[in-house]
C-alpha positions in Angstrom: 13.2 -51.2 -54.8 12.4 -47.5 -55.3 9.0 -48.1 -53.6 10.6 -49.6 -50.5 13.6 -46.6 -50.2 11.0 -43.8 -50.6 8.7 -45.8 -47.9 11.7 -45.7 -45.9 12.7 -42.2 -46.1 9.2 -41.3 -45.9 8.8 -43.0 -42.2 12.1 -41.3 -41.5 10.8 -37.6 -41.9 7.8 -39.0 -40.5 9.7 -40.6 -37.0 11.8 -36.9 -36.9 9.1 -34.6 -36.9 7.3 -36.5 -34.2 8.8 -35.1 -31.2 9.1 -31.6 -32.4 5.1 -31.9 -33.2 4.6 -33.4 -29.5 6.5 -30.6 -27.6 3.7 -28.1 -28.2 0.4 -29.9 -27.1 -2.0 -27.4 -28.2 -2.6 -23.5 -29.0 -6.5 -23.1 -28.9 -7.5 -19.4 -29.4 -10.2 -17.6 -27.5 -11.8 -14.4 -29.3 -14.5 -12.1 -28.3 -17.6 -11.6 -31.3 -16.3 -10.9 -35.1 -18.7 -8.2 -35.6 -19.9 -4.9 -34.8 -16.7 -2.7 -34.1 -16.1 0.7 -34.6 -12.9 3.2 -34.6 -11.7 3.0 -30.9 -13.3 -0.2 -29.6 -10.6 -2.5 -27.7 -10.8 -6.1 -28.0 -9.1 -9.2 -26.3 -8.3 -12.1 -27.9 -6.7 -15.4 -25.5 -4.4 -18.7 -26.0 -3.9 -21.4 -23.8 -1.0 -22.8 -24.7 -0.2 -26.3 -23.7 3.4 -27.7 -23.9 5.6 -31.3 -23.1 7.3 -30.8 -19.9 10.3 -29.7 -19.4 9.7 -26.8 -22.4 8.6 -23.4 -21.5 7.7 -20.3 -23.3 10.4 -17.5 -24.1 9.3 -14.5 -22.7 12.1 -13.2 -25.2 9.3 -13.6 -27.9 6.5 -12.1 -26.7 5.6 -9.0 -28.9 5.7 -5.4 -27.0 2.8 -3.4 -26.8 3.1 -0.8 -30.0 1.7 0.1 -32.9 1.4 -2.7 -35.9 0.4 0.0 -38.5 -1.4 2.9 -38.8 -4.8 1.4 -37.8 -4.1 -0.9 -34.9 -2.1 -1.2 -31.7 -1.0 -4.0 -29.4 -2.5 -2.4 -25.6 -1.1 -4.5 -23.3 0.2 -8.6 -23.5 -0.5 -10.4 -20.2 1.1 -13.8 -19.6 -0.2 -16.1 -17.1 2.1 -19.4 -16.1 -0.2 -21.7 -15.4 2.3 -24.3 -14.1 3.2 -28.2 -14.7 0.6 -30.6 -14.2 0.7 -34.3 -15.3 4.1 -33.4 -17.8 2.1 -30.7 -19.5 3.0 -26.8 -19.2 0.3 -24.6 -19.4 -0.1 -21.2 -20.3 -2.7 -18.4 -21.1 -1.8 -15.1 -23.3 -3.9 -12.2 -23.2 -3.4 -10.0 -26.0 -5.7 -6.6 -26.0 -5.4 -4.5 -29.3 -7.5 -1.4 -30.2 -8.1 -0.4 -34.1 -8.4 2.7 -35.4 -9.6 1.8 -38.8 -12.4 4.2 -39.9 -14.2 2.4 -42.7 -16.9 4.1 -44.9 -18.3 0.4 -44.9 -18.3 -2.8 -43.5 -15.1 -4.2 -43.9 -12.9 -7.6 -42.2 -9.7 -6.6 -41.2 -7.2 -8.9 -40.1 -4.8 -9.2 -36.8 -1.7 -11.2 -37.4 -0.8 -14.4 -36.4 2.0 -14.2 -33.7 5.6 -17.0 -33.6 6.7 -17.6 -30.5 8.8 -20.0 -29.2 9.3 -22.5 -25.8 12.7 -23.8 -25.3 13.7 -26.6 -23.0 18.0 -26.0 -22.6 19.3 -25.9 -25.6 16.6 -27.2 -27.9 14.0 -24.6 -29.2 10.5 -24.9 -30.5 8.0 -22.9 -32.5 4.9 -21.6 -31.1 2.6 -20.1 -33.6 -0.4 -18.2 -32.2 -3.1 -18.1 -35.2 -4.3 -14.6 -36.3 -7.9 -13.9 -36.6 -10.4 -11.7 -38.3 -12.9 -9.2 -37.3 -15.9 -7.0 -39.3 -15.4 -3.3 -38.2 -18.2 -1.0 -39.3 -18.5 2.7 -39.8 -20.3 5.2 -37.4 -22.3 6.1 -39.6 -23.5 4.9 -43.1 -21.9 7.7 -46.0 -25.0 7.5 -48.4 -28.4 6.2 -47.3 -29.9 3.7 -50.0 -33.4 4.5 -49.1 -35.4 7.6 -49.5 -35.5 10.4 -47.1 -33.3 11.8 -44.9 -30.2 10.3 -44.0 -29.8 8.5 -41.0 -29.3 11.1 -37.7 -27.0 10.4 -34.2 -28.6 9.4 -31.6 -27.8 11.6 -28.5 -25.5 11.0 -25.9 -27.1 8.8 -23.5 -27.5 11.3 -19.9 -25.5 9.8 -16.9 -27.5 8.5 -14.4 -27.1 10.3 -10.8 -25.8 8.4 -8.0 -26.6 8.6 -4.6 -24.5 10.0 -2.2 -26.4 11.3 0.6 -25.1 8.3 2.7 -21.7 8.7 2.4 -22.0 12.7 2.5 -23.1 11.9 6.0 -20.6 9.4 7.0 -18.2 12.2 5.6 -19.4 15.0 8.0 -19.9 12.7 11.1 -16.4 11.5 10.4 -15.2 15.8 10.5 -17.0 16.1 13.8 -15.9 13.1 15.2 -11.7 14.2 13.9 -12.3 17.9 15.3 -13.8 16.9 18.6 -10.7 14.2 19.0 -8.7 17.1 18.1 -10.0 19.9 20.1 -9.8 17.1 23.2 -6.2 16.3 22.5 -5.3 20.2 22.4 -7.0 20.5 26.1 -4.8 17.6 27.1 -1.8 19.2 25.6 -2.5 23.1 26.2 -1.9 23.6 22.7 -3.7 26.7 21.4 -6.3 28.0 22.0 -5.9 26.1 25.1 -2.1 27.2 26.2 -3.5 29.7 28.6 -4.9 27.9 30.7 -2.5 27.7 33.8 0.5 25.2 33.1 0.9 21.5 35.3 3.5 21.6 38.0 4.5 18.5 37.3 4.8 19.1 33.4 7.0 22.5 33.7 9.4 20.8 36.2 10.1 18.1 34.0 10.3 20.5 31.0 12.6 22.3 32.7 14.9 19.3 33.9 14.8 17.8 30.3 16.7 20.9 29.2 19.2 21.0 31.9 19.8 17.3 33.6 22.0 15.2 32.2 23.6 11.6 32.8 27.0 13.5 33.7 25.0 16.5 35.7 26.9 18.8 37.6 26.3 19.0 41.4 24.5 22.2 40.6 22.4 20.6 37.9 21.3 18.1 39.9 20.0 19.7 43.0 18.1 22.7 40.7 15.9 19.6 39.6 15.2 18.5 43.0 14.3 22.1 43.7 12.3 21.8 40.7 10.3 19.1 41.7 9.5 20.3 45.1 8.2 23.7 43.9 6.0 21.3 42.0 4.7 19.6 45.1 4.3 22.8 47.0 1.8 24.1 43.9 0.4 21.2 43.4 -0.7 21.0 47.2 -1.0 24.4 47.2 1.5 24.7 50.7 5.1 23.5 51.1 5.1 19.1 51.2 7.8 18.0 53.5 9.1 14.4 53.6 6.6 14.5 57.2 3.4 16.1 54.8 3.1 13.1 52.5 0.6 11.0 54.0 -2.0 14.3 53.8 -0.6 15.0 50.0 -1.2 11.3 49.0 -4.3 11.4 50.9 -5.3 14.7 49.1 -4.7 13.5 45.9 -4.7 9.7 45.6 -3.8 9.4 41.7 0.1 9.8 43.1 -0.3 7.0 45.0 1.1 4.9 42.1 4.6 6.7 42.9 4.4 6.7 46.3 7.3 4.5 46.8 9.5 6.8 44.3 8.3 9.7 45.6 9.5 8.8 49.4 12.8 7.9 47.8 12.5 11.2 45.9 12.2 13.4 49.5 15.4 10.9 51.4 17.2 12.2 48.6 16.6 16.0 48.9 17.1 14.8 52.7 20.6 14.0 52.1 21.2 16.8 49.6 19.7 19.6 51.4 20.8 19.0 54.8 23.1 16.3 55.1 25.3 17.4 52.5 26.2 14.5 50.9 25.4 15.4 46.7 27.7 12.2 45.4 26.2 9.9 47.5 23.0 11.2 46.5 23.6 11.3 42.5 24.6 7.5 43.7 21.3 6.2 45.0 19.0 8.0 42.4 21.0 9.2 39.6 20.4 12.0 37.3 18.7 9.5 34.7 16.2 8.1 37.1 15.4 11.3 38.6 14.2 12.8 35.2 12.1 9.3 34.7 10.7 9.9 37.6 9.6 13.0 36.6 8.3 12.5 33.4 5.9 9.6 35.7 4.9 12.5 37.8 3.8 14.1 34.7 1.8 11.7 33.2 0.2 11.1 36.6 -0.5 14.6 36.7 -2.2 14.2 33.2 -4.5 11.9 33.9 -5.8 12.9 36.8 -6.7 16.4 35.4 
């Protein structure tokens, strides 16, 4: 009777422990070689970790990069989420550690095992990570055990040079190409040590009516622009243009035949202004707005044709 209640209790633990041991598939441990390190060397150990959907790993528990003790330190901890596939969570953990351990000989030094947990709601699971062991070795041997002199450094290995006479010349073409692009773009603008040459027509009269003209111009305003722009047609044509002369300017100078039609407007206008005394209705049919756009086109005309 004893026998059977001990069998019982016995498949009991067994049944319980079952789907706590089934939640957490697997932790397998990847680690670089166990040997041959020396004070400063980093090394990387990796888990996958494989869990029963729906659980997933705390990022609560993961250890912070800082020092352990006085010879080694957690670098950096890198956790990939691998995702869900066929009801099992995946995961891989990078953990980089660096020791500063300065042993006179040979020695295996040991980095801790790390508990983690996964939790699926309310329910919580253990996640152990296993530690793992590595030889670190001395620079340099203390005492020789063979006769003669002890063992000497090896120098530092000489860098090796690297060419660079093909990107030293992509370099300098690339500075000649920049300052020809620049020294083009100054002669377009008249910037120095091109602002002497003599100014556009066309780009002083707009200059000027961008610092005076206005939506709401006064009367005033408004015919000083149209003067404006007509001193600009006289210099550009080198004689005074009247409305009857634009068939010889356009002729003369065919890039402002883009405008034309603006620029006939432009002259009814001054018409109206200028001898028919009528400035309202004028403001009316090409408003102060439109006026300085169509001065600003008459500039970049002027531009490109130079």
């Amino acid at each position: 009777m004893a026998g059977r209640v001990g069998l019982a209790m016995l498949l009991l633990a067994v049944s319980g422990a079952l789907p706590a041991s089934a939640q957490v598939r697997s932790v397998e441990l990847y680690a670089p070689r166990s040997f041959g390190y020396v004070i400063g060397d980093a090394l990387t150990l990796r888990a996958e970790i494989a869990l029963d959907a729906p659980f997933a790993l705390d990022p609560a528990t993961l250890p912070t990069p800082r020092a352990l003790n006085y010879w080694l330190d957690l670098r950096n901890v890198r956790l990939e989420d691998r995702g869900n596939h066929g009801g099992i969570h995946r995961y891989t953990l990078d953990l980089t550690y660096q020791t500063f351990y300065a042993p006179l000989e040979p020695r295996r030094l040991d980095i801790p095992a790390l508990a983690l947990s996964a939790v699926a709601g309310d329910r919580r699971v253990a996640v152990n990570v296993p530690g793992w062991s590595f030889l670190s070795s001395p620079l340099r041997e203390v005492m020789t055990s063979t006769p003669g002199q002890a063992m000497a450094l090896r120098p530092d290995i000489p860098p090796r040079p690297i060419p660079t006479a093909a990107s030293r010349n992509g370099l300098l073409a690339s500075i000649v190409v920049t300052l020809l692009a620049l020294a083009a773009l100054a002669w377009q603008m008249a910037w120095w040590p091109f602002h002497r040459r003599p100014a556009r027509p066309f780009a002083q009269a707009a200059r000027a009516m961008a610092a005076t003209l206005r939506p709401s111009a006064s009367e005033t305003a408004y015919r000083g622009s149209l003067l404006a722009l007509h001193r600009a047609f006289d210099n550009t044509a080198g004689r005074g243009v009247l409305a009857e002369d634009l068939p010889a300017f356009f002729a003369a100078h065919p890039a402002f035949r883009a405008v034309e039609g603006e620029v006939r407007r432009l002259f009814a206008v001054s018409r109206a202004v200028f001898f028919g005394g009528d400035g309202p209705r004028a403001q009316s049919d090409l408003p102060p707005a439109e006026l300085l756009a169509l001065a600003r086109r008459l500039r970049a005309v002027e531009r490109e044709a130079a």
